[in-house]
RODO-2510 file (C-alpha; in nm, 4 decimals, decimal comma):
residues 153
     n   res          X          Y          Z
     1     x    17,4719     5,8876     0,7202
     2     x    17,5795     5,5263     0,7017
     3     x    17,8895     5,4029     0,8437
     4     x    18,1325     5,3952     0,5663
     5     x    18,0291     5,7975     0,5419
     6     x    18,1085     5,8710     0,9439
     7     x    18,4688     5,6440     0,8951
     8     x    18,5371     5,8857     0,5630
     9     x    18,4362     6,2109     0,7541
    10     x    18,6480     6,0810     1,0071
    11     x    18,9514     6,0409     0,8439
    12     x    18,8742     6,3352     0,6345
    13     x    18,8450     6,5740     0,9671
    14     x    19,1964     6,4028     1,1021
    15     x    19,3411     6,4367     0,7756
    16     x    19,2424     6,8289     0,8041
    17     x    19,2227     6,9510     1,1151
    18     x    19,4556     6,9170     1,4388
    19     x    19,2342     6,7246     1,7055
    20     x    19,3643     6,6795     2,0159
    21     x    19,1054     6,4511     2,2113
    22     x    18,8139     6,2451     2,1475
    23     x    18,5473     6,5103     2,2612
    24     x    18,7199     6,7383     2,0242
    25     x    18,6491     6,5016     1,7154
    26     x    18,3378     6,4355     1,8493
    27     x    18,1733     6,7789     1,8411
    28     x    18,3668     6,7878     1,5225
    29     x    18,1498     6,5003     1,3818
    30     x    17,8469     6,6121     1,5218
    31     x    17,9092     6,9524     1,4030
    32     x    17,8280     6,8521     1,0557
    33     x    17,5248     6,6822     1,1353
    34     x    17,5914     6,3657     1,2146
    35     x    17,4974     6,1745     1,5171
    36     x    17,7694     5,9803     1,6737
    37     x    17,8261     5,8017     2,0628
    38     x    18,1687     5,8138     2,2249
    39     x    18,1963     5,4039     2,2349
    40     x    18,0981     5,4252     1,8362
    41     x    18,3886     5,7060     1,7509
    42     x    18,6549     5,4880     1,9709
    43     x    18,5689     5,1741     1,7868
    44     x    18,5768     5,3615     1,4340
    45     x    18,9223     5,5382     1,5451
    46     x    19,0465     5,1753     1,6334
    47     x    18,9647     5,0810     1,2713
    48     x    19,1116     5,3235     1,0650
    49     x    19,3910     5,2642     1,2689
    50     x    19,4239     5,6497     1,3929
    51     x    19,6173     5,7206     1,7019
    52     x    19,7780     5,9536     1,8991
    53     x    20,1055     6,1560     1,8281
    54     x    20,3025     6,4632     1,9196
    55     x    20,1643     6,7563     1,7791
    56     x    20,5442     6,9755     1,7812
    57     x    20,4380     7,2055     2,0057
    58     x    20,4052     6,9762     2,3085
    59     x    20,0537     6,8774     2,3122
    60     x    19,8771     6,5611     2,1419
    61     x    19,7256     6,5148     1,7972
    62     x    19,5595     6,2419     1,6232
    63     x    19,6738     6,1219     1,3617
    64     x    19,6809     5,8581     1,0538
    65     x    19,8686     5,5839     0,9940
    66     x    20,1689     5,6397     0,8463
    67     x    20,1763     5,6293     0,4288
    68     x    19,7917     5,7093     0,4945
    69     x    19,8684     6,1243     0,3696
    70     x    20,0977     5,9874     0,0775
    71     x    19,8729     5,7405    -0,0447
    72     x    19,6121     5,9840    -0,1497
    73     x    19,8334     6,1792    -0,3882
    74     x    19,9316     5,8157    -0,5580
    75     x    19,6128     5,7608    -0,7695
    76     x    19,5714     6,0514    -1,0056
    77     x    19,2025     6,1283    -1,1322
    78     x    18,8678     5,9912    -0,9163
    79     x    18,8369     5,6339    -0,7989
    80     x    18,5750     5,5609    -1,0453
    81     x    18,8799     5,6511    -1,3583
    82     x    19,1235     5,3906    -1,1464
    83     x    18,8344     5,0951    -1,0801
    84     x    18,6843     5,0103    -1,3791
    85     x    18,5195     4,6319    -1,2051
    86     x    18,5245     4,4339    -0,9535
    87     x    18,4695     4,0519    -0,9229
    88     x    18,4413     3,7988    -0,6321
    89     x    18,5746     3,4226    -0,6613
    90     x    18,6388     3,2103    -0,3893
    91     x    18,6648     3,4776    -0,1258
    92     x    18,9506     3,6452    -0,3320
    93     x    18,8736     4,0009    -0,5135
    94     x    18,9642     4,0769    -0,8565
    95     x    18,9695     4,4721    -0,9560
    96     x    19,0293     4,6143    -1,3129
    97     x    19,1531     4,8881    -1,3576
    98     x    19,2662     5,1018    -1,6813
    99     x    19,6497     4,9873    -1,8021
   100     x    19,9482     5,1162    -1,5681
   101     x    19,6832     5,1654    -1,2798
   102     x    19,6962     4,8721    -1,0943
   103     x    20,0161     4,9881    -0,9226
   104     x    19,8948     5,3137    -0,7798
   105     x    19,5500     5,1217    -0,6778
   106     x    19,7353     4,8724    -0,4811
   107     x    20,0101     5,0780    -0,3160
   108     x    19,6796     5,3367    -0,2301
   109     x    19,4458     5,0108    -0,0769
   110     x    19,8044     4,8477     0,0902
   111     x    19,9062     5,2166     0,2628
   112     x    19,5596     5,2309     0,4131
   113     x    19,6493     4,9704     0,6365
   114     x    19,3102     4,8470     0,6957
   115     x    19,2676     4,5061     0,9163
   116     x    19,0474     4,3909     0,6782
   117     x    19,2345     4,3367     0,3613
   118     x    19,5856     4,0878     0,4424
   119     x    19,7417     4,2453     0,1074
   120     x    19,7517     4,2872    -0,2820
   121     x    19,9090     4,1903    -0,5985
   122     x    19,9338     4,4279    -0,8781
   123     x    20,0106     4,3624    -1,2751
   124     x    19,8786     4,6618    -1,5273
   125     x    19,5234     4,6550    -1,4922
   126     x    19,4822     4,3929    -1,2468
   127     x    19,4360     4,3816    -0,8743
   128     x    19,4173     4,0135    -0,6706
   129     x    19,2835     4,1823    -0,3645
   130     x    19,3398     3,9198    -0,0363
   131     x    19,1283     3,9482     0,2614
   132     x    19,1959     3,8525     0,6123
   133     x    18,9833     3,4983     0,7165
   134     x    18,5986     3,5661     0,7881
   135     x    18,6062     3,9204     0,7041
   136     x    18,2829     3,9412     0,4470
   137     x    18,2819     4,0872     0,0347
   138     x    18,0476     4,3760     0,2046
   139     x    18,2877     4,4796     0,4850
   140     x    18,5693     4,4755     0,2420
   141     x    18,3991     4,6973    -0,0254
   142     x    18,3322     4,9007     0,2617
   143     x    18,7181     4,9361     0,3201
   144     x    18,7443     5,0416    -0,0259
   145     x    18,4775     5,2964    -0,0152
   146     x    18,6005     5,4000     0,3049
   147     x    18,9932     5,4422     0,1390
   148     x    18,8567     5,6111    -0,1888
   149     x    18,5814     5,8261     0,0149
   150     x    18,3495     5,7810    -0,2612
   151     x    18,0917     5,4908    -0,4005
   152     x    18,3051     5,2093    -0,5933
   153     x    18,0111     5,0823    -0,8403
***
């Protein structure tokens, strides 16, 4: 598996299961078949911005960002019914979406919190996505696959 699958399984095993260290996650990930070093699956829980909280019952968890749950119930359908294109120009990315998407796409990208993308700008089926300075188009399509934990054609 590539690495915009291992940050999606990832998130997805946070998202779904209480994990309370790093080994934990680990033989999580490697459970399903996928190989994965301690340094790599401390640098991917750095990216998606995943930490460490009280569980409630006076142990630790991990755990997303907050808006990260919430943002998944925003966009209703599959990612490939809310992104309909995507265009570079000038470093800047420009995603179409059906009318009255745009919204839900944007909040959805924003709550994910990822380094890579500074922020978006919504109308009804347009997106002006903003990345950070010298982050590249393929790392930031890989943010978007990695939010929508699916292929974005």
């Amino acid at each position: 598996m590539n690495r915009t699958s291992r940050l999606a399984l990832i998130e997805k095993l946070v998202r779904e299961h209480v994990i309370g260290s790093q080994d934990e996650l680990l033989r999580m990930v490697e459970g399903t078949g996928m190989k994965c070093t301690q340094a790599t699956l401390s640098r991917d829980l750095r990216q998606l911005g995943i930490s460490r909280g009280f569980d409630g019952s006076g142990g630790y968890r991990y755990i997303l960002p907050t808006g990260r749950e919430e943002a998944a119930e925003t966009v209703p359908g599959s990612t490939a019914a809310a992104i309909t294109g995507m265009t570079w120009a000038r470093g800047l990315l420009l995603i179409s979406t059906p009318p009255g998407f745009a919204s839900a796409v944007a909040i959805r990208i924003d709550r994910a919190g990822r380094y890579e993308i500074a922020g978006t700008v919504a109308g009804d089926d347009t997106i002006l996505l903003i990345p950070r300075d010298n982050i590249s188009n393929e790392a930031v399509e890989g943010c978007l696959r990695t939010i929508f934990q699916s292929e974005i054609k």
